[in-house]
LUMVEX-602672 format. One record per atom (N, C-alpha, C): x, y negated, z negated. Coordinates in steps of 0.001 Angstrom, whole numbers, plus 500000, padded with zeros to 6 digits. Layout:
<atoms>
XYZ...
</atoms>
This chain:
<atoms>
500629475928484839501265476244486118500223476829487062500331476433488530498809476581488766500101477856489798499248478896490021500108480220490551499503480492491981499795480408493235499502481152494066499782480979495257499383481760496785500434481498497773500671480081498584501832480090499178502379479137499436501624478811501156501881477726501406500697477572503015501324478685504165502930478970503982503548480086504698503076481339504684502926481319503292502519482988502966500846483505503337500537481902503364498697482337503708498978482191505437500016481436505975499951481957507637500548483207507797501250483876507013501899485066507452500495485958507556500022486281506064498854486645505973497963486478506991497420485380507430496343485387508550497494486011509667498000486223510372498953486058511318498647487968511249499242488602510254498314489985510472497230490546510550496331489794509178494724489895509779494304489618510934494504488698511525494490488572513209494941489517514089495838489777514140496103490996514740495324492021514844494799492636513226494348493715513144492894493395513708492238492451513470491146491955514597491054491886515506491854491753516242492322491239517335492788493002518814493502493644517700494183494055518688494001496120517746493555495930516317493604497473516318492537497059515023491196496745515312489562496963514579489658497941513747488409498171513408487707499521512814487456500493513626487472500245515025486904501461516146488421501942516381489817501299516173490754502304516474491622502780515193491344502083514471490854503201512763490282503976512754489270504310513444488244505807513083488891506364514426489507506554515768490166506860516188491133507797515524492030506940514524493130507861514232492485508630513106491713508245512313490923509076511093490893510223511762490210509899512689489087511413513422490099512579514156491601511565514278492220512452514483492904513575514274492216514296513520493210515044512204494397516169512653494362516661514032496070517390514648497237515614514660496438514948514912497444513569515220498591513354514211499426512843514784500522512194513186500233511055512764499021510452513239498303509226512267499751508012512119500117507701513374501364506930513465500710506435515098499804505345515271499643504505516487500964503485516578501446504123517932502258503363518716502071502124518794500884501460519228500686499659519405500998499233517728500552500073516842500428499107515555502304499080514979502724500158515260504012500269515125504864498899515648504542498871517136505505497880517853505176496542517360503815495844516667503600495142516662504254494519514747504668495624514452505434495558512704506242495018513195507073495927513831508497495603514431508688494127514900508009493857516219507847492488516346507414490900515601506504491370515060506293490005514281506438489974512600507614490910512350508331490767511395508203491824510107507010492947510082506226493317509111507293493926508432507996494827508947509118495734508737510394494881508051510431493596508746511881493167508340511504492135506655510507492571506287510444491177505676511421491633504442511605492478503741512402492596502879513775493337503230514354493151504293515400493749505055516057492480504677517523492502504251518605490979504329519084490259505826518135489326505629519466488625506874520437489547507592521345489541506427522631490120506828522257491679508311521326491940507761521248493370508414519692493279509448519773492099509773518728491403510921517222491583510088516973491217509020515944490998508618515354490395508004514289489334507265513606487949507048514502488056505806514642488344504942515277488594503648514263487784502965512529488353502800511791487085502185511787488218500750510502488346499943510561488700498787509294489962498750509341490110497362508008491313497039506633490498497416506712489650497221505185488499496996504911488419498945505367488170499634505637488331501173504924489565501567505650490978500999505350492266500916504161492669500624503594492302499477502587492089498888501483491325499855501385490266500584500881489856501574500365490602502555501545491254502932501283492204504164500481493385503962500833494058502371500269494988502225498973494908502076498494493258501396496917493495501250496041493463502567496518492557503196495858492670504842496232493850505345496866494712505480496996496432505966496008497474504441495978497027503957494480497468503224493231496857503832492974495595503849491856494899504453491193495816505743492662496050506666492236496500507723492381498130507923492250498380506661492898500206506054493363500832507500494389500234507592495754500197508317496142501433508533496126502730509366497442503087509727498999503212509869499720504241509226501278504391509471502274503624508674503248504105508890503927504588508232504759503176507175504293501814507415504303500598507135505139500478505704504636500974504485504806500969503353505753502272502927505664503349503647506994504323503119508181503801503805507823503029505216509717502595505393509903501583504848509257500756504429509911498974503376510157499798502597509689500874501779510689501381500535511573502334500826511497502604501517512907503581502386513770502644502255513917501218502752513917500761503293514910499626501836513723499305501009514504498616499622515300499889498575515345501130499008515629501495498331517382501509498646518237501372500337518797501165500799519557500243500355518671499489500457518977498145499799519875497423498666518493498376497690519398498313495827520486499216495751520263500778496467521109501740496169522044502042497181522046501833498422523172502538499785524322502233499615524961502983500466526442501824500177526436500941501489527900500735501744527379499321503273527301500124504508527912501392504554527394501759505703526182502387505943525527503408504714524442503752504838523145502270505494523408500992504677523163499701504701522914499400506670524141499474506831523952499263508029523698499962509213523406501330508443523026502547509796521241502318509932520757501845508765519394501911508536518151500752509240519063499936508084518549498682507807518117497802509124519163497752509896518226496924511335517571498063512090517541499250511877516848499816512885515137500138512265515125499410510861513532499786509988513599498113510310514036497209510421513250495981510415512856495960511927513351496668512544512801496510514397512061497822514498511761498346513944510518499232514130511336500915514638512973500462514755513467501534515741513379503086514782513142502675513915513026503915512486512194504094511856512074505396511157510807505143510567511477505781509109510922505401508290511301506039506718510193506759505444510158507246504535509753507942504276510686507935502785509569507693501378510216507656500539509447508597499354510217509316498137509608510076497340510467509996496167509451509912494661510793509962493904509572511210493106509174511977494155508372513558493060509372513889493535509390515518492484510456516502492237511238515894491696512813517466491761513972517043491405515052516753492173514644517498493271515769518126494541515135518196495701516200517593496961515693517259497621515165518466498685515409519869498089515182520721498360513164521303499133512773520755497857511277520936497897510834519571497886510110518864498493509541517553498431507745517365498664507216517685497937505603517532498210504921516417498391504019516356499288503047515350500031503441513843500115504609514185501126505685513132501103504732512241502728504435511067501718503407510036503253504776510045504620503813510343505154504744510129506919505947510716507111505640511978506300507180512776505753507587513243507613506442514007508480506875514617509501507492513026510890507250512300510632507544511379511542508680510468510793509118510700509912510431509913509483511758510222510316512337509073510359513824509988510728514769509783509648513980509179508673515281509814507440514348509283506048514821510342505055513607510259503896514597510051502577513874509291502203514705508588500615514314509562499512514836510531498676514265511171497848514531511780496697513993511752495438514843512060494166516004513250494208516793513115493474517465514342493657518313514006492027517608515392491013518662515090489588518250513636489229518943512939488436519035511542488157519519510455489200519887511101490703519851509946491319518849510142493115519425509619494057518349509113495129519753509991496049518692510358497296519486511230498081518887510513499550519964510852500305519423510610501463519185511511502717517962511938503067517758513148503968517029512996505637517880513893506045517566513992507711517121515551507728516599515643508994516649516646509650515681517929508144514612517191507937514181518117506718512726518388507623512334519816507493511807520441508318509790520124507116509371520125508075507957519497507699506809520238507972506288520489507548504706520980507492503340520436506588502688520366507415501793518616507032500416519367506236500405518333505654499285518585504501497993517889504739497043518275504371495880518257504351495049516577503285494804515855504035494450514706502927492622514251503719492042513772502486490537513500502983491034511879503105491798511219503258491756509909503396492666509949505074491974509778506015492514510153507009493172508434507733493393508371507003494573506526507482495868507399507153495848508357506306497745508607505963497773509929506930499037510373506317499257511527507133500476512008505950500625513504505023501085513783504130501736515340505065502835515320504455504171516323504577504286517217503631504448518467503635505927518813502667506985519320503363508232518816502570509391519004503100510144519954502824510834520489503250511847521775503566513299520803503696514336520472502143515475519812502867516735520502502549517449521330502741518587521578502329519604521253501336519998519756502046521058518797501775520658517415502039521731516669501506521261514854501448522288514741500943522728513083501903523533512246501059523231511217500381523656511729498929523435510646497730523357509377497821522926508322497592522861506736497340523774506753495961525022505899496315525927505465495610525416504967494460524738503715494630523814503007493248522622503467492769522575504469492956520801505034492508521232505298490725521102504201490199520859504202488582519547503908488376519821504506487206518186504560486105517177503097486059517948502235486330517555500870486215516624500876487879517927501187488842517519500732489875515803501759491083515823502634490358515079504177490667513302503295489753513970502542488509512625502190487837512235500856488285513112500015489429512585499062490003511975499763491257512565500448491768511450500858493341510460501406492613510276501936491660509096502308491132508085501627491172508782500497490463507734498981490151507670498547491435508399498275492356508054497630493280507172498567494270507163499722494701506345500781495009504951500839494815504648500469493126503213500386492684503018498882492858503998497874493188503219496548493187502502496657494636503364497232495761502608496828497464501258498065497240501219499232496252500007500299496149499007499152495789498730498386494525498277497692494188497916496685495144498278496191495837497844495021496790497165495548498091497505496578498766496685497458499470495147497465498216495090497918497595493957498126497061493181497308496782493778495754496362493219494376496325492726494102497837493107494731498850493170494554499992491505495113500268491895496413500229490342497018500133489529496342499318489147496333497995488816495917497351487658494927498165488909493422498659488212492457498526487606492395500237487709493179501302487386493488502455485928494724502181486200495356501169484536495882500997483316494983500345483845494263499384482900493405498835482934492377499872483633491764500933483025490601502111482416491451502893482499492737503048481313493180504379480162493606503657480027493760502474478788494645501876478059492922501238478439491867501448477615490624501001477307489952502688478475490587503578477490489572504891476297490938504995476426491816505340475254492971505339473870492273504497474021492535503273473133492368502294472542490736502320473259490230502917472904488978503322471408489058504614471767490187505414470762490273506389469574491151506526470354492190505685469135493574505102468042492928504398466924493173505381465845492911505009465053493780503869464377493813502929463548494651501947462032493621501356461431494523501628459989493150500928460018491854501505460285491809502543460567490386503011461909489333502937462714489976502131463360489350501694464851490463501922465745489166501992467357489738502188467550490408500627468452491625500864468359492984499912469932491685499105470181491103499030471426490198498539470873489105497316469518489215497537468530488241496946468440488482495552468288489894495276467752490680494141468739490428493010468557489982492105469335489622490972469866491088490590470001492093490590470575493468490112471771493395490569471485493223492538472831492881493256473543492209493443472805490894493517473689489472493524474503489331492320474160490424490929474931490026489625475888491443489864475620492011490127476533493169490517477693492780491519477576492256492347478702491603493802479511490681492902478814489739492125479323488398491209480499489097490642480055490152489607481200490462488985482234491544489541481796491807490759482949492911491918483875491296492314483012490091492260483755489170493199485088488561491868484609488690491069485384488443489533486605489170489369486438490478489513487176491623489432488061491424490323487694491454491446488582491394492692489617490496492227489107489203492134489600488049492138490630488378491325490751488988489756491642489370489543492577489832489393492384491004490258493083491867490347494054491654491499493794490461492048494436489716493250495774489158492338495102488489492001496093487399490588497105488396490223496694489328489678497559490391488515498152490787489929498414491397490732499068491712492370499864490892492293499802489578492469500384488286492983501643488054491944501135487602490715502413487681489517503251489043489417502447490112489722503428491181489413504413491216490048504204490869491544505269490585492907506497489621492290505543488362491603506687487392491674507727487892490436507061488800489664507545488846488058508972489824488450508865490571489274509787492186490009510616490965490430510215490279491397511300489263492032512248489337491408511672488328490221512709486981489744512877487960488352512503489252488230513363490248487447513077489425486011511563488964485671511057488243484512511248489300483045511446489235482160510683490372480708509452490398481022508693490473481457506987490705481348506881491592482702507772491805483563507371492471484967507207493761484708507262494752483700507038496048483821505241496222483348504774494886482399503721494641481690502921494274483396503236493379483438502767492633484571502633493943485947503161494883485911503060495290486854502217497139486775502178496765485663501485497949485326499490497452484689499610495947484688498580495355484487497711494867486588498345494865486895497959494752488174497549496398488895498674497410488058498232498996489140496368498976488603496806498998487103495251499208486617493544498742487097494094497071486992492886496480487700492757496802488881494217496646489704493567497162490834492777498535491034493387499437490866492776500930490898491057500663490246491035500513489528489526500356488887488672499628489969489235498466490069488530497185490919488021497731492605488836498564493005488640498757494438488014500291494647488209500881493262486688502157493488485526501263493240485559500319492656484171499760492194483368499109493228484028498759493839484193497948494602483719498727496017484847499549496581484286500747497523483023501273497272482789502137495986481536502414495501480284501674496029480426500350495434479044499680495792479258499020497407480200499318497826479697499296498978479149500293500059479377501410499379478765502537500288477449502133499544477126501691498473475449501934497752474622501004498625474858499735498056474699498606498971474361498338500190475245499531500829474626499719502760473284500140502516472933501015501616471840501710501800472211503081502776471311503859503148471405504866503677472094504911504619472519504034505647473805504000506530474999504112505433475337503507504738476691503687504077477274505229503685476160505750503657476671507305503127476663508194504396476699507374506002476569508416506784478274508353507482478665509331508041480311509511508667480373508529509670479376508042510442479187506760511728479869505505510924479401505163509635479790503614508916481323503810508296481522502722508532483260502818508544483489502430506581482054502565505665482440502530504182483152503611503928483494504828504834483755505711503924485380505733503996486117504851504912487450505040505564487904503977503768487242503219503344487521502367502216487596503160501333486441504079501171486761504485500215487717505543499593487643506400500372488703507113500863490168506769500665490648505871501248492006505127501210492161504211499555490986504259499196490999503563497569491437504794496340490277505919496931490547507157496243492164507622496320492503507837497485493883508019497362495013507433496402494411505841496769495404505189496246495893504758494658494461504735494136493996504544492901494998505725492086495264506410492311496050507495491704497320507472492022498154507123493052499926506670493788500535505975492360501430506221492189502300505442491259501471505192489476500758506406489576499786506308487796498522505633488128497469505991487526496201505870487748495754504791486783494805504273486635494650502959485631494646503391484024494244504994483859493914505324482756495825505142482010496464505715482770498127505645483180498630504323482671498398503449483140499202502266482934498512501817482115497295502055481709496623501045480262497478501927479014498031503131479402498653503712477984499868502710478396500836502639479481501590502241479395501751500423479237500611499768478559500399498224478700500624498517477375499727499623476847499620499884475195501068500052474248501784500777475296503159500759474473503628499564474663503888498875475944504814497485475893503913496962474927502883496249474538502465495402473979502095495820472538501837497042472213501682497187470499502519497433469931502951497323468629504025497562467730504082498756467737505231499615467237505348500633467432504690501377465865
</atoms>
């Protein structure tokens, strides 16, 4: 079975990379980095979710949105890594699916078209117990309503008072919350709490494939031109075998992204394997990856002017969201060895 995206899913894909070329670079990325009083929530990149679909893609029809799938999601998320993206993108789609699996129809319909048109913003957490205390909740102060554990099920919270936290990866922007009260999500079962999970770490994972494979294409056109001894610094068999197997890695860890999406979909037996085999590579793959590309620059790469460090940074973060690789290789170890 030969596995991978469909000619739609590679125009959706270009269709945001373009954009982010186009209309919000690396110069208005280090913009919001540098901004650190800011809420790290740009207005243009916002309106432009809203509009050309970013927000709605896993929103139903029914409730004005593409009703496409995780693998779609997954798309979007790796090009908003590529372009280590800004806001609040990925806490409202799971605000957002969590609605979804768990709301009832009116929660459903108070939400749901106003996160596929950009008119909302969401904010999801399943740390803690209660929705009382909520720590370093992404885009916690700019939500207008936050999805969040509470006991054994999912709560739904407004009006929870915020004070923002301190992060060295300056693309996010982290909260803690102050919430009182919340109303519960009707369906928030054990089943359904361990699919946003999975689906949570599949779009972490594809952001990181994202990075990943956007540091290793700028650190090979570079090294392509860096001169040393006469010769392009890309030349040197140390590096060219070093990039080879970042380009290997990547590559896989793309793959393992890609099935994990489809495996959550279509709700396969192998999707908890599959999706805990994709957090891993990825996480590994895109420090490695980041890494040699700050090395690789050479002495520009390690200075605050070169935009390697916004990669790496946003890798560091991420590499750890939803279990760290060391994390899910225990947890590959239980699905797959006898007990």
């Amino acid at each position: 079975m030969f596995f991978a995206l469909t000619e739609d899913q590679r125009e959706f894909d270009g269709a945001v990379r373009g954009y982010l070329a186009d209309r919000f670079d690396l110069d208005a990325v280090r913009t919001v980095f540098e901004d650190t009083g800011g809420d790290g929530h740009p207005a243009s990149l916002w309106k432009a979710a809203g509009e050309q679909g970013w927000l709605a893609v896993l929103v139903p029809e029914e409730h004005d949105g593409l009703g496409l799938g995780l693998v779609e999601a997954q798309v979007i998320a790796r090009a908003l890594g590529a372009g280590v993206a800004p806001g609040p993108w990925r806490s409202t789609v799971l605000a957002g699916e969590a609605l979804r699996l768990a709301g009832s129809d009116e929660q459903k319909a108070a939400w749901l078209p106003r996160f596929a048109a950009g008119e909302a913003v969401g904010a999801f957490t399943l740390r803690g117990s209660a929705p009382g205390a909520l720590p370093a909740v992404e885009y916690g102060a700019v939500a207008d309503v936050v999805v969040a554990r509470s006991g054994d099920g999912l709560t739904l919270v407004q009006g929870a008072t915020a004070t923002p936290r301190g992060s060295h990866d300056g693309t996010t922007r982290l909260a803690d919350l102050d919430a009182a009260t919340g109303e519960p999500l009707p369906g928030a079962t054990a089943e359904v709490i361990d699919e946003l999970a999975a689906r949570a770490t599949v779009l972490v994972a594809a952001d990181l494939v994202g990075i990943a494979r956007e540091a290793i294409t700028r650190t090979v056109a570079y090294d392509r031109e860096r001169q040393q001894f006469g010769v392009p610094v890309g030349s040197f068999q140390a590096i060219k075998h070093a990039l080879a197997d970042l380009h290997v890695g990547v590559t896989m860890a793309e793959h393992a992204a890609l099935y994990a999406a489809h495996a959550v979909d279509e709700r396969l037996a192998d999707a908890p394997l599959a999706v805990s085999v994709a957090k891993a590579k990825a996480s590994d793959v895109a420090l490695q990856a980041t890494g040699a590309m700050i090395q690789y620059h050479g002495g520009i790469g390690y200075t605050w002017e070169h935009e390697a460090h916004f990669f790496y940074k946003r890798a560091k973060r991420l590499a750890g969201q939803w279990g760290d690789a060391d994390a899910h290789r225990v947890r590959i170890a239980d699905l797959t060895l006898p007990a």
